[in-house]
C-alpha positions in Angstrom: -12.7 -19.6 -24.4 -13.7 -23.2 -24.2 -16.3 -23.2 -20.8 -16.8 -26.4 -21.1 -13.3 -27.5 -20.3 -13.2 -25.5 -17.3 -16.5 -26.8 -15.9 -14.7 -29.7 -13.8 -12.9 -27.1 -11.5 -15.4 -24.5 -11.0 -17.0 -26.8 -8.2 -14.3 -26.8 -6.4 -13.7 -23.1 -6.5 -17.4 -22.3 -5.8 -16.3 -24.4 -2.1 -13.7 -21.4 -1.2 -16.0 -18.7 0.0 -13.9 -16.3 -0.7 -13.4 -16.8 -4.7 -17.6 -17.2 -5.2 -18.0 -13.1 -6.0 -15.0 -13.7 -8.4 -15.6 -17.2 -10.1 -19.2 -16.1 -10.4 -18.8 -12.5 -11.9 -16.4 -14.2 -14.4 -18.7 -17.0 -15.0 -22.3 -15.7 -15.4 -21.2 -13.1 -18.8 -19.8 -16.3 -20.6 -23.2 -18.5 -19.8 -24.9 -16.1 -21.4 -22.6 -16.9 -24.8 -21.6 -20.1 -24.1 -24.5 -22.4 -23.5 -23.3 -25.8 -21.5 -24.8 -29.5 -22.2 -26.9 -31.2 -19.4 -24.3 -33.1 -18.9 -21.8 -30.0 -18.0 -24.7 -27.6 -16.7 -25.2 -30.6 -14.3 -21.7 -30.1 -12.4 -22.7 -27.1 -11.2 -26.0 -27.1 -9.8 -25.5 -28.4 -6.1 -22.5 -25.5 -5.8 -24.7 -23.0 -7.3 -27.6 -23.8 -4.8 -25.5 -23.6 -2.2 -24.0 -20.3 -2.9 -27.3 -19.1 -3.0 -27.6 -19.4 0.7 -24.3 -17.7 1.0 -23.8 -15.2 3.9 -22.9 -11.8 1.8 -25.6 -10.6 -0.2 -23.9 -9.8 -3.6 -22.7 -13.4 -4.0 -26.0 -14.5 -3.4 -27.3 -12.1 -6.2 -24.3 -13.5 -8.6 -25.5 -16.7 -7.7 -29.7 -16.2 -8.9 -28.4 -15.3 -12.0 -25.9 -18.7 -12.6 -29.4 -20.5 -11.1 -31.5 -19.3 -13.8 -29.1 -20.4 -16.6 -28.8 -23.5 -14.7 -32.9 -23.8 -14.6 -32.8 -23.6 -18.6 -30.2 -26.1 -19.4 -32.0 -28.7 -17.0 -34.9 -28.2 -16.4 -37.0 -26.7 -13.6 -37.9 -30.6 -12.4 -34.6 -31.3 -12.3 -32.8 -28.3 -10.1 -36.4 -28.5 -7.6 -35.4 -31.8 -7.0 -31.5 -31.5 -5.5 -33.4 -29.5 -3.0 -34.1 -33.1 -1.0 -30.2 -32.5 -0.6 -30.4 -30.0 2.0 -31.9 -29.1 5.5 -35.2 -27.9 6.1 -34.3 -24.5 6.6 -32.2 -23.8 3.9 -34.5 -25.6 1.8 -37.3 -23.4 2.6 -34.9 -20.3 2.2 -34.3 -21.8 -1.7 -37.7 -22.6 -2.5 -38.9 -19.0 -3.2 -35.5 -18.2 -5.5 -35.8 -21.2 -7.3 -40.0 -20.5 -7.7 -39.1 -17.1 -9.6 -37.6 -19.1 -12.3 -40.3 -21.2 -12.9 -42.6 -19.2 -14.2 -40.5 -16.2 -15.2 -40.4 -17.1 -18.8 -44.2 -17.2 -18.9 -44.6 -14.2 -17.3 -42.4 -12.6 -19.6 -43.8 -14.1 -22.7 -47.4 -12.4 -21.9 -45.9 -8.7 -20.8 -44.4 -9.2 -24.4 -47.6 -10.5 -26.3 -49.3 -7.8 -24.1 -47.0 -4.9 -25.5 -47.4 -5.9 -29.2 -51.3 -6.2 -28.9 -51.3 -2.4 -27.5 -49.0 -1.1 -30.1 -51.1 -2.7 -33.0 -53.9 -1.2 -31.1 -52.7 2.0 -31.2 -51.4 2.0 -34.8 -55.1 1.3 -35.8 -56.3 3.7 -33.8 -54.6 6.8 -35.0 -51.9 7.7 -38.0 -49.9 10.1 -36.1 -47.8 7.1 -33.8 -47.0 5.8 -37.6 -45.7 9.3 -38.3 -43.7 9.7 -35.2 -42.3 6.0 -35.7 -40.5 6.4 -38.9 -39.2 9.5 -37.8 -37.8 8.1 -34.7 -36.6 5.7 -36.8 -34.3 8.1 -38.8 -33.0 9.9 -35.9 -32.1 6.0 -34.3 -29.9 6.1 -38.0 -28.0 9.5 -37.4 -26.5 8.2 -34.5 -25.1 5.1 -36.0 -24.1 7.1 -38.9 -22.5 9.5 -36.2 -20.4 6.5 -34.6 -19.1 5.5 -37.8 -17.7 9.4 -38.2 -16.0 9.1 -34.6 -14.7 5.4 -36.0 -13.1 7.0 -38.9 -11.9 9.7 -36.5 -10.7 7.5 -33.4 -8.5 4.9 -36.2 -6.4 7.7 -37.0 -5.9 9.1 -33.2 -4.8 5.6 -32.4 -2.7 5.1 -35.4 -1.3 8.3 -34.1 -1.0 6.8 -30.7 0.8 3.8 -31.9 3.1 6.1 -33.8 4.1 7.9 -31.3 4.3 5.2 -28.4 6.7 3.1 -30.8 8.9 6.4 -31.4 9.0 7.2 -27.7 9.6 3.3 -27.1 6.6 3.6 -24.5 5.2 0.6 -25.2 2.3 -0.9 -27.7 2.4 -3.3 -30.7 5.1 -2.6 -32.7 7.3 -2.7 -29.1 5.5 -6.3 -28.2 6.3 -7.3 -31.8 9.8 -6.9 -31.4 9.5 -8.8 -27.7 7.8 -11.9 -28.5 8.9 -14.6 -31.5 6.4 -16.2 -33.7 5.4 -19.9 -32.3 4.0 -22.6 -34.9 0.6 -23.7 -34.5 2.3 -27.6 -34.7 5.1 -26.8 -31.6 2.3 -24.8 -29.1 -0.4 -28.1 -29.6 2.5 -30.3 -28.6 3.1 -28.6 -25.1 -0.1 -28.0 -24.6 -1.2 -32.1 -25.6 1.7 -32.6 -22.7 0.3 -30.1 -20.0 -2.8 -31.8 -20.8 -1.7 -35.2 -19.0 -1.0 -33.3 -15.9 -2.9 -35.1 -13.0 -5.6 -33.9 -11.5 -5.0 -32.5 -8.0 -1.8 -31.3 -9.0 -1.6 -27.9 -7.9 2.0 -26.9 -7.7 4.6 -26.6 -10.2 7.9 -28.1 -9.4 11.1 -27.3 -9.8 11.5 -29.2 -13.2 8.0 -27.3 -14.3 9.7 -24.6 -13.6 12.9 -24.7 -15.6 11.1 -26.1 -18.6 8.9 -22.7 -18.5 12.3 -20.6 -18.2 14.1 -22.1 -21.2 10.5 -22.0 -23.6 10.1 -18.4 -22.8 13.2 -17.9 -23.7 12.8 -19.3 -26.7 9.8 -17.4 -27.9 11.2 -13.9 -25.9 13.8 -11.6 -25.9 16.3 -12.1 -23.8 15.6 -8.5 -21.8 12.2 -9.4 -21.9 12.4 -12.7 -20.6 14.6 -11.3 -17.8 11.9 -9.1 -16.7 8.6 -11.9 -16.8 11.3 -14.3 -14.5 12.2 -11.1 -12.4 11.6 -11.8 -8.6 11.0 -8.1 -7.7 7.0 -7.5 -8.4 8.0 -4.2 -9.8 10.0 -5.6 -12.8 7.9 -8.2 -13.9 4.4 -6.0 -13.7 6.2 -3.8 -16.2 6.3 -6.7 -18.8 2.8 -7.1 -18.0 1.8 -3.8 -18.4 3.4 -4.2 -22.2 1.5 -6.8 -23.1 -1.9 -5.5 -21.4 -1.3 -2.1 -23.8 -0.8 -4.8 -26.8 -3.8 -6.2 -26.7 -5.7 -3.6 -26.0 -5.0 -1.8 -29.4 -6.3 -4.9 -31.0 -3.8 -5.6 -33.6 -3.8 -8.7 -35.3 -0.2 -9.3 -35.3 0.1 -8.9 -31.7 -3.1 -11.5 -30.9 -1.6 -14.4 -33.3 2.0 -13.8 -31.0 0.2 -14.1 -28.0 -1.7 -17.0 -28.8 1.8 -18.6 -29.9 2.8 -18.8 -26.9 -1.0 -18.9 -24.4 0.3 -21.8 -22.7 3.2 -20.7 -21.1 1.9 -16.9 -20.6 -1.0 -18.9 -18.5 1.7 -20.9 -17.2 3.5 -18.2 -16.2 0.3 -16.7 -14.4 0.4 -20.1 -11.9 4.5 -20.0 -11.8 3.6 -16.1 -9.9 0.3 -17.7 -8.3 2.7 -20.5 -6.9 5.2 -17.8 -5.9 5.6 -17.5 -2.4 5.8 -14.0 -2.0 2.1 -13.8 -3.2 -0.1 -10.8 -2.0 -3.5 -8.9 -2.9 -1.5 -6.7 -4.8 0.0 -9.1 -7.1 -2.9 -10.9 -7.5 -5.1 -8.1 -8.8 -2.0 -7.5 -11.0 -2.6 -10.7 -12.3 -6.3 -10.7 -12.5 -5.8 -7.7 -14.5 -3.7 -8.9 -16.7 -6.3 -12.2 -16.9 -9.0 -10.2 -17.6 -7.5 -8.4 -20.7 -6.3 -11.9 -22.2 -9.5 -13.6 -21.8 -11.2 -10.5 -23.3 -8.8 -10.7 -26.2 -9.4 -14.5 -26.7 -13.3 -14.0 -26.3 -13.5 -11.2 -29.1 -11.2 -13.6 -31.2 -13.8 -16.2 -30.1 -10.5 -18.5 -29.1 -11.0 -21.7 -27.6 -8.6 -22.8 -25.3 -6.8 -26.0 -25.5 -7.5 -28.4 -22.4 -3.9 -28.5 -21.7 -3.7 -24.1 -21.6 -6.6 -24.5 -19.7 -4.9 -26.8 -17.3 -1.9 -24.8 -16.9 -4.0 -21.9 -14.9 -7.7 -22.8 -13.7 -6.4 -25.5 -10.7 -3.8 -22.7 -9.4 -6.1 -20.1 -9.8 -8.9 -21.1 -7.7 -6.4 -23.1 -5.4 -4.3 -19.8 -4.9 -6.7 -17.0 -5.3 -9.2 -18.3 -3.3 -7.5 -17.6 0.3 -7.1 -13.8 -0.3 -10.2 -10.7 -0.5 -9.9 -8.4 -3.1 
């Protein structure tokens, strides 16, 4: 959902040790998709090396894996040498993690060339591994043709599902459709090319911020809806979030363009809680929650965000999130 954009606040994050495990376990899945430039990949080096001297052991291990996708972007050369950077014994603690990664790939490469020399071997060898080959091949396609039965099978159980939760009003697409307005392409690029101007540093929404977000969820919600996301009490407003969480998780089309409409102020609305006074653990697992199903809607969709949506949660996020241990 646009890394790229994000890249400029992720250093700051990584210096709150208690949002590394978080910031790293949500980063390292999308390097693997997203490759960076040098000139992003750079940004994050010096952090990265020094989370790898962390003091909890699973961070570290987060960390090794963010290393190596920083050692292919730039270059082996290039990380060695922010080493000079630190003390002799923290050097000398990096030196070995950062040595795997230099000749990993080689390594690798020859266990592979190694592997299909043997196998050719072998085929020449005998007949039989031929014979037990294209067999195994054509149990590897019963499988796949079985998944495409339980497909067929699980459509119509959620169909069902969706059916039913709409009769029962419990929720689900048709009940979301019915909760949030459509919002033009045109008038969502427009806030978002104003949120985009916010200054940097600014990590509080004020009181003005605050009433704008009101009167444009309001405009895109219904009003029982929109009483419930602005609800004080924790217990009111995690029930609109549970209704748009059970949205997006049945995938349907309609639902995803209607929550894009309005991505800004939904991420908005994320800080507006983040900023919220009363924050606890609770809440903010609720709202990581609630995070992790939107990204993992926009990712499928393969949605990038605009720098201004983008700017409306990652400074609060890591500024607010960072304090508390999940």
């Amino acid at each position: 959902a646009g890394l790229a954009k994000l890249v400029p606040y992720i250093p700051k994050g990584l210096e709150q040790t208690n949002a590394r495990k978080d910031i790293l376990s949500a980063l390292n899945p999308v390097l693997e998709k997203e490759k960076l430039k040098k000139s992003e990949m750079k940004e994050l080096v010096m952090p990265i090396l020094k989370c790898c001297l962390d003091r909890i052991g699973e961070v570290r291990s987060l960390s090794e894996v963010t290393l190596k996708c920083c050692v292919e972007v730039m270059g082996f050369k290039y990380v060695n040498g922010k080493l000079t950077n630190f003390k002799k014994a923290e050097k000398l603690s990096l030196e070995p993690i950062l040595g795997k990664y230099r000749t990993g790939d080689l390594l690798s490469d020859a266990n592979n060339t190694g592997a299909t020399a043997a196998s050719s071997t072998s085929k020449e060898t005998t007949g039989t591994p031929t014979k037990k080959s294209s067999s195994s091949s054509r149990r590897t396609r019963s499988p796949a043709a079985g998944k495409a039965k339980s497909k067929k099978g699980g459509g119509g159980a959620a169909t069902a599902g969706r059916k039913g939760a709409a009769a029962g009003g419990g929720g689900g697409s048709m009940e979301l459709l019915d909760l949030i307005m459509k919002c033009s392409q045109r008038e969502k690029e427009k806030r978002a090319k104003k949120d985009a101007r916010r200054m940097k540093g600014q990590n509080e929404l004020d009181r003005n911020e605050i009433e704008d977000l009101k009167e444009s969820l309001a405009k895109f919600t219904k009003p029982d809806f929109h009483k419930q996301l602005m609800h004080k009490n924790f217990v009111e407003f995690s029930k609109a979030i549970n209704v748009i969480e059970r949205a997006l998780n049945e995938a349907e089309p309609k639902v995803y363009d209607r929550v894009v409409g309005i991505l800004d102020l939904l991420l908005k609305w994320v800080s507006f809680r983040l900023c919220d006074g009363k924050l606890n653990t609770k809440v903010v697992k609720t709202l990581l929650k609630f995070l992790q199903t939107l990204t993992s809607a926009l990712d499928t969709n393969e949605y990038e965000m605009l720098e201004g949506e983008a700017k409306n949660l990652l400074p609060y996020l890591l500024e607010k999130v960072s304090g508390h241990s999940m």
